[in-house]
N, C-alpha and C positions, 0 to 999 in steps of 0.2 A: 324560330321553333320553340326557344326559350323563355318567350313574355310573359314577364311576370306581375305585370301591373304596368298604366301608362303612366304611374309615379314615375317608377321605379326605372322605367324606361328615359322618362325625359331627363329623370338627374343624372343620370349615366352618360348617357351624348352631354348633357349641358358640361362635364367636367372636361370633354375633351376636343370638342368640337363644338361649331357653329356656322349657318348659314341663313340665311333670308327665309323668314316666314318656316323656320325648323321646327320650332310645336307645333303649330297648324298641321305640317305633311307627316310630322311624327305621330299625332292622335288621328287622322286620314287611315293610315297606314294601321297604325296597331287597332282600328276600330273597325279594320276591313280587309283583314288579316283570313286567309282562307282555312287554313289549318288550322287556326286559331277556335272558327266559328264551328268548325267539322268537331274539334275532340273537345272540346270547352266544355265539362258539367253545368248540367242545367240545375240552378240553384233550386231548393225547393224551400216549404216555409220556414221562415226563421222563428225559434224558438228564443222565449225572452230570459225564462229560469236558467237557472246554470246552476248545476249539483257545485255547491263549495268546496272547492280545493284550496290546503292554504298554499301561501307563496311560497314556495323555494329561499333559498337566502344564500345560495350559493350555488356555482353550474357543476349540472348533473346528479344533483340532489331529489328529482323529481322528472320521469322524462314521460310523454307518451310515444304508444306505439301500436302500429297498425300495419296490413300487410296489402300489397298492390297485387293480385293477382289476376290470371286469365291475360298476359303477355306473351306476347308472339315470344317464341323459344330464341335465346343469344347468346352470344361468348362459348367459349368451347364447352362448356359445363351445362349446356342447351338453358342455361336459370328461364323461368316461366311466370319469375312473381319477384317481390322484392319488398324486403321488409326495411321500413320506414321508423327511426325514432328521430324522439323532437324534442331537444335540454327545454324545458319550461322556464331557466331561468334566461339564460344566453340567447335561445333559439336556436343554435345550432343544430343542422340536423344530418343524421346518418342515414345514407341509402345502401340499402347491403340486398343485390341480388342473392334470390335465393329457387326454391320448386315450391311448388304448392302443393306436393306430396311430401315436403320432409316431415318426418319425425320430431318427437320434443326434443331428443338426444341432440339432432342436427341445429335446432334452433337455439337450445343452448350452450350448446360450439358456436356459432355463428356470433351470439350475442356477449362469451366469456371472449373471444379472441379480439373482437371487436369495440366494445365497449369497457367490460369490467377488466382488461386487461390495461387498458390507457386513459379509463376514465374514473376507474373505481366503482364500489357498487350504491348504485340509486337509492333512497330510502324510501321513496314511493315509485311504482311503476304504475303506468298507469292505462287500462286498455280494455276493447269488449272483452267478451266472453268463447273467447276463439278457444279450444280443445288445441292448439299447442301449447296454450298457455295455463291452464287448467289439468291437464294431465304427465303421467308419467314422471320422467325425469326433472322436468322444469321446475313442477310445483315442491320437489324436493329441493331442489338447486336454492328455492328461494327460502323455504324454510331452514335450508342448512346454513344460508349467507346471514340469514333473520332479514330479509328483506320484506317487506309490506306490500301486498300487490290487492291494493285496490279495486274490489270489481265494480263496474259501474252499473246501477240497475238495470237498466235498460241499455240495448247500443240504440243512443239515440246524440244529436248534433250536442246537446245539452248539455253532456256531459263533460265534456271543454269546448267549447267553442273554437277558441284561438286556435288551439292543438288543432281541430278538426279543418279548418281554413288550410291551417299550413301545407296540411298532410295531404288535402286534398287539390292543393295546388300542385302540389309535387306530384300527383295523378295524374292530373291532367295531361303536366308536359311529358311524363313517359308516353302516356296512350299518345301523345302527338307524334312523339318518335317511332312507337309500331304504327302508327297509320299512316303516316307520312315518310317517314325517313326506314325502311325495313331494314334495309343497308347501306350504306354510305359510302361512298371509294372518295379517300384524299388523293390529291395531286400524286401523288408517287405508285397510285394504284391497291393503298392496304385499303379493305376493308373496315366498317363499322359497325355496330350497331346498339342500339341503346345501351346496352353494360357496358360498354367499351367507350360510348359518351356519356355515360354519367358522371362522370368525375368531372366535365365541363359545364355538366348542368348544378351539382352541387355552388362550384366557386362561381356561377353568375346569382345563387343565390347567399352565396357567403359573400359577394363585394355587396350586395347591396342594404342598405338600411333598412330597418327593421320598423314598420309603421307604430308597432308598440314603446319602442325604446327610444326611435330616433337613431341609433346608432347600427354597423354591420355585427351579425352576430359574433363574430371571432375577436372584435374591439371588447364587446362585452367579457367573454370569455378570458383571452387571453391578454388584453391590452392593446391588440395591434389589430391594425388593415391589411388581408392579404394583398400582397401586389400582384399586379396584372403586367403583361407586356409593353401595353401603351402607357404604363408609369414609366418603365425604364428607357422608354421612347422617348418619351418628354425630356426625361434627363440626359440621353443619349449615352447609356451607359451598358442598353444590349448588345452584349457581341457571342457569339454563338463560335465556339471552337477557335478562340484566338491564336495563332501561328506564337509558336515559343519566342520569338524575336521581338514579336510585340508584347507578349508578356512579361517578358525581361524587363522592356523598358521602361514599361510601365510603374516596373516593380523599382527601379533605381531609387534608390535614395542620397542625397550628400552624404560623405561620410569625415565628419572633421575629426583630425589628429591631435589627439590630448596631448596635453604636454607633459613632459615624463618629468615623474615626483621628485 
């Protein structure tokens, strides 16, 4: 439900597994993917200019942002739409359900709790010409932070490209989760559904490398690979709710007797 690219796919199995003729059934498989082909955007012309943005030089210095709307209603909060940003330098990216009715007020709550509260604030923001971003409270918000919000002349692919791929990959796999997945029941009978799996569509794009960089974007950011469960598989170091006996034991250390001064 989540593919992201048959890169992106093959280096993920090749880290932990292996079988006879595996990319061959693997590019089969992700190139004849039904849900895949159903909500897949249909790419249209590519554009060659790209409006000059300069580089970033450090994460969160420069992010874009755009918003997913017209989502089937989810999570108790009914959210309808979901706003997307994208670190330009790291690539890390934020998914923050939200409605497609809020307010600027609401949008810049969402983006102060969210963002400039653990990221600090952006010195370029970067985005169409959407009236939440343009009016009322926000366009203060940004003149009061002195933030710089760039408007792009046109909303056209053009105006980041890269931003615009990423963002609308991340489209894609939500619209696949309203059209395919509306609710989901795990094994124990809870309920799902897109808000409530995002946080696992996030980290299968934060394990994976980044076609610009080479690297996952959270290595970039912060230095480190998140882990996954099939890491601490491998190591054989997951144990979920250890009985106190075996914690203890675990925990023993020698303890040698100094010798008195």
């Amino acid at each position: 439900m989540g593919h992201m690219s048959e890169d992106r796919i093959k280096e993920r199995v090749a880290s932990t597994a292996w079988w006879p003729k595996w990319e061959q059934e693997l590019s089969e498989y992700i190139n004849t993917c039904g849900r895949c082909q159903k909500a897949n955007r249909k790419h249209g012309k590519k554009y060659e200019l790209l409006q000059q943005i300069g580089e970033p030089t450090h994460p969160w210095e420069t992010i874009n942002m755009d918003w997913v709307t017209e989502l089937v209603s989810g999570g108790k909060e009914k959210y309808n739409a979901c706003l997307i940003m994208v670190d330009r330098f790291s690539k890390i990216m934020r998914c923050l359900p939200c409605h497609k009715e809020d307010k600027a007020m609401d949008t810049a709550l969402l983006f102060w709790n969210n963002i400039i509260s653990t990221c600090g604030v952006p010195k370029i923001i970067i985005s169409d010409r959407d009236p939440k971003l343009t009016s009322g409270f926000l366009t203060n918000l940004y003149d009061m932070l002195e933030t710089k919000l760039p408007f792009s002349k046109d909303y056209h692919p053009q105006t980041d490209a890269l931003a615009e791929r990423m963002i609308q990959t991340m489209e894609d796999i939500l619209r696949r989760f309203c059209a395919c997945v509306m609710e989901y029941k795990d094994h124990e009978g809870y309920s799902h559904d897109w808000v409530t799996l995002l946080p696992a569509v996030q980290l299968a794009y934060h394990t994976s490398q980044h076609s610009t960089t080479g690297k996952t974007p959270p290595l970039v950011e912060k230095g480190w690979n998140p882990l996954l469960p099939v890491d601490h598989l491998k190591r054989n170091l997951l144990t979920i709710h250890p009985q106190p006996e075996i914690f203890m034991t675990s925990e023993k250390r020698p303890v040698t007797q100094l010798p008195d001064a």
